[in-house]
C-alpha positions in Angstrom: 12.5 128.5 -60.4 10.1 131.1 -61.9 6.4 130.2 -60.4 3.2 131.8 -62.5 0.7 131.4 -65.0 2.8 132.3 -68.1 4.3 129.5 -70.5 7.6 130.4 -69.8 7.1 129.5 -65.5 8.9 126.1 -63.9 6.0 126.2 -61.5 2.8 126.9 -63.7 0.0 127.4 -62.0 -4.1 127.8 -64.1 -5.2 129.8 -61.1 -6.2 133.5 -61.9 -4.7 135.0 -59.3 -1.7 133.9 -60.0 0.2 136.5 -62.1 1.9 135.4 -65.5 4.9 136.3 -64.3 4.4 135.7 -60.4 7.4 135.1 -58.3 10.9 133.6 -58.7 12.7 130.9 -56.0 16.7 130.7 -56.4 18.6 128.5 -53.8 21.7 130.1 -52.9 24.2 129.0 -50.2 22.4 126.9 -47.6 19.5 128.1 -48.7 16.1 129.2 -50.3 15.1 132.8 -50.9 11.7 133.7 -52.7 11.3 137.0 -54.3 7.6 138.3 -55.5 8.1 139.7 -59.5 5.5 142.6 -59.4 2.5 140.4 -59.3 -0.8 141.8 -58.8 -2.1 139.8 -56.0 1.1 139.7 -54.1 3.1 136.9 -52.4 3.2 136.2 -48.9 5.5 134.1 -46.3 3.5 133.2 -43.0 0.9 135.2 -44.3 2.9 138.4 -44.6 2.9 139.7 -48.1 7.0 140.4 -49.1 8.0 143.5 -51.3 12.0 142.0 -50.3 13.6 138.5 -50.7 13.0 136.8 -48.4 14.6 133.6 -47.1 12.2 130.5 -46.8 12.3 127.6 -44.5 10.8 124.4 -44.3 7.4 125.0 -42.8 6.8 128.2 -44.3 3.1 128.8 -45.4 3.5 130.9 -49.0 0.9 131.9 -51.4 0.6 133.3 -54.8 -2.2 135.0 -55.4 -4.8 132.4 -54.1 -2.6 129.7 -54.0 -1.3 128.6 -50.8 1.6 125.9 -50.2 3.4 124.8 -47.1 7.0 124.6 -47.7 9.1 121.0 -46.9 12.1 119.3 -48.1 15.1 117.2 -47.4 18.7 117.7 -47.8 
């Protein structure tokens, strides 16, 4: 899932800290790994900003830019 504010983003977001081309989630194995795509205003997990991907869990705080979410879902 590619997250941003560009047309071609599965997650579009209006906000303007949110980069065009923001960050990317992929589920592979068991799980979830989030991966920041060069954005200017960063990504963070827990409020640590990642320049790696990163494996996400339910009840992991992320934010793009501005935009803060707290991770949840069901199997």
């Amino acid at each position: 899932m590619r997250i941003g504010r560009g047309a071609g983003a599965t997650l579009r977001m209006a906000d303007e800290s949110v980069s065009r081309h923001h960050a990317e989630l992929r589920h592979v194995d068991e799980g979830w790994m989030l991966r920041d795509l060069g954005s200017m205003n960063g990504t963070t997990v827990n409020d640590l900003r990642i320049t790696t991907t990163v494996r996400v869990r339910p009840g992991d705080r992320v934010s793009f830019g501005a935009v803060a979410y707290v991770l949840t879902w069901t199997d």
